[in-house]
Structures are given as C-alpha cells and as structure tokens.
VEXROLUM-516991 format. One record per residue (C-alpha): residue in three letters; x negated, y, z negated. Coordinates in steps of 0.1 Angstrom, whole numbers, always signed. Layout:
! residues N
ATOM  type   east  north     up
ATOM   ALA      X      Y      Z
...
//
This chain:
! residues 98
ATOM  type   east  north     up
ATOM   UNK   -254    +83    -72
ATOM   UNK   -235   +102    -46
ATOM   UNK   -199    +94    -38
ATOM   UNK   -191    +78    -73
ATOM   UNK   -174    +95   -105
ATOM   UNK   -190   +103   -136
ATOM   UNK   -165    +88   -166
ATOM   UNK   -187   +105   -190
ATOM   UNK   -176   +145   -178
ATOM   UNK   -142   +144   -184
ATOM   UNK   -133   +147   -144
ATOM   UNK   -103   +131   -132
ATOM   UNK   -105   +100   -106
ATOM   UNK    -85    +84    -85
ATOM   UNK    -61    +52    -88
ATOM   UNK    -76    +34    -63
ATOM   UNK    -63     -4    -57
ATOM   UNK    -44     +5    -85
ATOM   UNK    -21    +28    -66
ATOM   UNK    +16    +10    -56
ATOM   UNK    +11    +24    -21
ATOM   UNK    -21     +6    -12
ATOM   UNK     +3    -26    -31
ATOM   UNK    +30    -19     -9
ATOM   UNK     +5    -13    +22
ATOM   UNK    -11    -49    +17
ATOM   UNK    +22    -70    +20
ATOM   UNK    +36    -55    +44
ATOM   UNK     +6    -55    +64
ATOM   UNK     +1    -95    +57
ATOM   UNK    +38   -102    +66
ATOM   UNK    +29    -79    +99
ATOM   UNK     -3    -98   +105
ATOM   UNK    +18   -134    +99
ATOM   UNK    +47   -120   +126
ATOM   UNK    +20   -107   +152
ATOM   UNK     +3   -144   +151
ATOM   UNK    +44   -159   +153
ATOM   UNK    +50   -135   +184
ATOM   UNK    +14   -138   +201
ATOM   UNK    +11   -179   +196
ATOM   UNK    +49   -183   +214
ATOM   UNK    +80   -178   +212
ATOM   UNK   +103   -206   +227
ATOM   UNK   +124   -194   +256
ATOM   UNK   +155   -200   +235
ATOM   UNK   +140   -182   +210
ATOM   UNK   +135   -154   +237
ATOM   UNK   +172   -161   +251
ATOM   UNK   +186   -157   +216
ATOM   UNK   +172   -120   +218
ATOM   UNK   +176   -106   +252
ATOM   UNK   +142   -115   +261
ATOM   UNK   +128    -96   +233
ATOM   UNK    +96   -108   +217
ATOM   UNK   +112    -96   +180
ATOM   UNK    +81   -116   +162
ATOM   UNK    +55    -91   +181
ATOM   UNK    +73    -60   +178
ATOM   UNK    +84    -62   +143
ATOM   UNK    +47    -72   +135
ATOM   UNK    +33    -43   +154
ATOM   UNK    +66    -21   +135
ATOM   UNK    +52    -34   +103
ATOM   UNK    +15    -29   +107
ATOM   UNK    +20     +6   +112
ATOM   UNK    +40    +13    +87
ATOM   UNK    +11     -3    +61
ATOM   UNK    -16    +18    +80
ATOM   UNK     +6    +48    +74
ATOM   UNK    +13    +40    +35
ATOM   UNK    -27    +36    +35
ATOM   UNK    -35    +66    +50
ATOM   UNK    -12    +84    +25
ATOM   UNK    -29    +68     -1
ATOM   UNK    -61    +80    +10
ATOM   UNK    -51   +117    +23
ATOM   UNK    -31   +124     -7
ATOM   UNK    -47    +98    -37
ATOM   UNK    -26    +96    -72
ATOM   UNK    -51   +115    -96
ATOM   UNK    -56    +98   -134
ATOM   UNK    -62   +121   -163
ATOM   UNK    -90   +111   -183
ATOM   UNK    -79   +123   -216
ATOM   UNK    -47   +126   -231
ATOM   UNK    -30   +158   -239
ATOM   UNK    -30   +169   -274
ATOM   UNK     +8   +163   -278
ATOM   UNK    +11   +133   -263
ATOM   UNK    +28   +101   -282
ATOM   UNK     -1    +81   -306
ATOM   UNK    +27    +49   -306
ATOM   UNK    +34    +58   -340
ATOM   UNK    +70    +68   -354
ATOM   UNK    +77   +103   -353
ATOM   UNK    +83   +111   -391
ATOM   UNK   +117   +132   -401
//
C-alpha cells in the first residue's frame, strides 16, 4: 500500500478535505468558475458601458480562480499535520479538582 498512512503506527497524517484552506479554495473557486461563465456567455454593452469597457465578470473570475489555486497549492505544499494521540496533559473533559 504505497502512498497511504498506516493509523495503526502512531505517525501523524494530514487534514486533508478537512483543512479550512482547501474550504475556502472550493468557494471561491465555484464563485470564480460562476463569474468566468457570466463574463464569457456576455456581457450587455451597457453592462460594458457601465464599466469603461471592462469585462469585470471575466476578470474578477480569472482574479478569483487564482487565488483558490493559490490557497490549494498552500494546502498541498504546506498540509496542516494531525497528531494521533493526545499529550499526556491534555484536558480528559473532566473538572479539574481543587
């Protein structure tokens, strides 16, 4: 079983799709996505009038779909490491006694 973790050792492994970045990565790339189709399938010339002759649809699309491939590719360069097993003095839930 190459690539996978072994729960069993003890080793630490990785958040995964549980990681808020890869979160944050997914909506903002769907809202890209969304505002690449509004710029590509057409913009009204008043639309276009109303910004200068700016396509704003496409290029805040494009703006946002590198930004997610950015938060992604910080997910995956520098991942979010979960311990396995808890530290010796770390909190049961219970009251502390005094």
């Amino acid at each position: 079983m190459s690539g996978t973790h072994d729960h069993d050792s003890g080793a630490p492994h990785k958040a995964g799709a549980f990681d808020i970045r890869v979160f944050i990565a997914s909506l903002i790339g769907i809202y890209g996505v969304v505002l690449i189709i509004a710029g590509i399938i057409g913009p009204s010339e008043a639309e276009l009038a109303k910004s200068g002759g700016v396509n704003v649809n496409l290029y805040a699309g494009l703006g946002m779909a590198v930004v997610a491939a950015l938060f992604l590719l910080w997910a995956r360069l520098r991942p979010v490491v979960v311990p396995t097993e808890q530290p010796a003095d770390a909190d049961d839930g219970r009251p502390a006694a005094h």
